[in-house]
C-alpha positions in Angstrom: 205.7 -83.3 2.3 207.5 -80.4 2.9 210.4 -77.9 1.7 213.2 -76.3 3.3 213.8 -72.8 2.6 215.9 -69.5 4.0 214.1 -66.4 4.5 215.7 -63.2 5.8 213.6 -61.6 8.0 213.2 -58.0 10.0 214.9 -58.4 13.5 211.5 -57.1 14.9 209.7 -60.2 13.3 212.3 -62.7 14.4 211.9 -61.4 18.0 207.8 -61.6 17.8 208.4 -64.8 16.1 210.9 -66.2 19.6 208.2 -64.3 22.0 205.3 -66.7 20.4 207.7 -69.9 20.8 209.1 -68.7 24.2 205.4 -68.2 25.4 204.7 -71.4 23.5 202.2 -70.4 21.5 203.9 -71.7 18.5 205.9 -74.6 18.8 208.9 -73.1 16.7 209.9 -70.5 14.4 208.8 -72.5 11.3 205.2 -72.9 12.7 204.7 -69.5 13.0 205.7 -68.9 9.4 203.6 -71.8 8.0 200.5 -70.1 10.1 201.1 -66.7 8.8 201.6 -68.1 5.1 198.1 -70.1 5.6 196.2 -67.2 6.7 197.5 -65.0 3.5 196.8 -67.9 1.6 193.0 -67.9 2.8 193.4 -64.3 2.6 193.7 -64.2 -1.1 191.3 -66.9 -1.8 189.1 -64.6 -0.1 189.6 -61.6 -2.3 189.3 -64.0 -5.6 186.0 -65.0 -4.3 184.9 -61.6 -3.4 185.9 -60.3 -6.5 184.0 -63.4 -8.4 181.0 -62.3 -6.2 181.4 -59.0 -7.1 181.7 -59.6 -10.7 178.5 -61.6 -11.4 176.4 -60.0 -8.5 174.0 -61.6 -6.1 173.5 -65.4 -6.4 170.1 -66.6 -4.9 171.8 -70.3 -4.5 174.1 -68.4 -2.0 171.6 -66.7 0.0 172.3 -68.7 3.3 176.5 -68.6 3.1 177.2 -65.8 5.0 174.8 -67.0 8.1 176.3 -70.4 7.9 180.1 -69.0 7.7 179.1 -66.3 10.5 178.7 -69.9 12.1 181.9 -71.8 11.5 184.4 -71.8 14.4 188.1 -70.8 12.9 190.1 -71.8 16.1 193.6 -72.4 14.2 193.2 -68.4 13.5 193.8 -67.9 17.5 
């Protein structure tokens, strides 16, 4: 499901935004926004879970995360 909404935008991002499509690496305006509005979304889950981490301090059970994540291939970040 999805929602329709109007943004107003900087002329400079619009343009990046029609290079990306025009050198199809997006497949339209909307896709690039949906992109850019995941990655801040991971973004801030991020910076809850650091500040969680930070918060309680080291966590023996979570020893092995970071060399498993340093692992995990992120290709819809390209």
């Amino acid at each position: 499901m999805s929602k329709q909404i109007t943004v107003r935008l900087p002329d400079e991002l619009v343009e990046f935004m029609d290079r990306l499509v025009d050198d199809n690496k997006a497949s339209s305006r909307a896709s690039v926004v949906a992109r850019a509005m995941e990655r801040e979304r991971r973004r801030e889950l991020a910076a809850r879970d650091l500040a969680i981490l930070t918060e309680r301090g080291e966590d023996p059970e979570l020893d092995g995360l970071a060399a498993a994540a340093s692992g995990t291939v992120l290709s819809d970040l390209d």
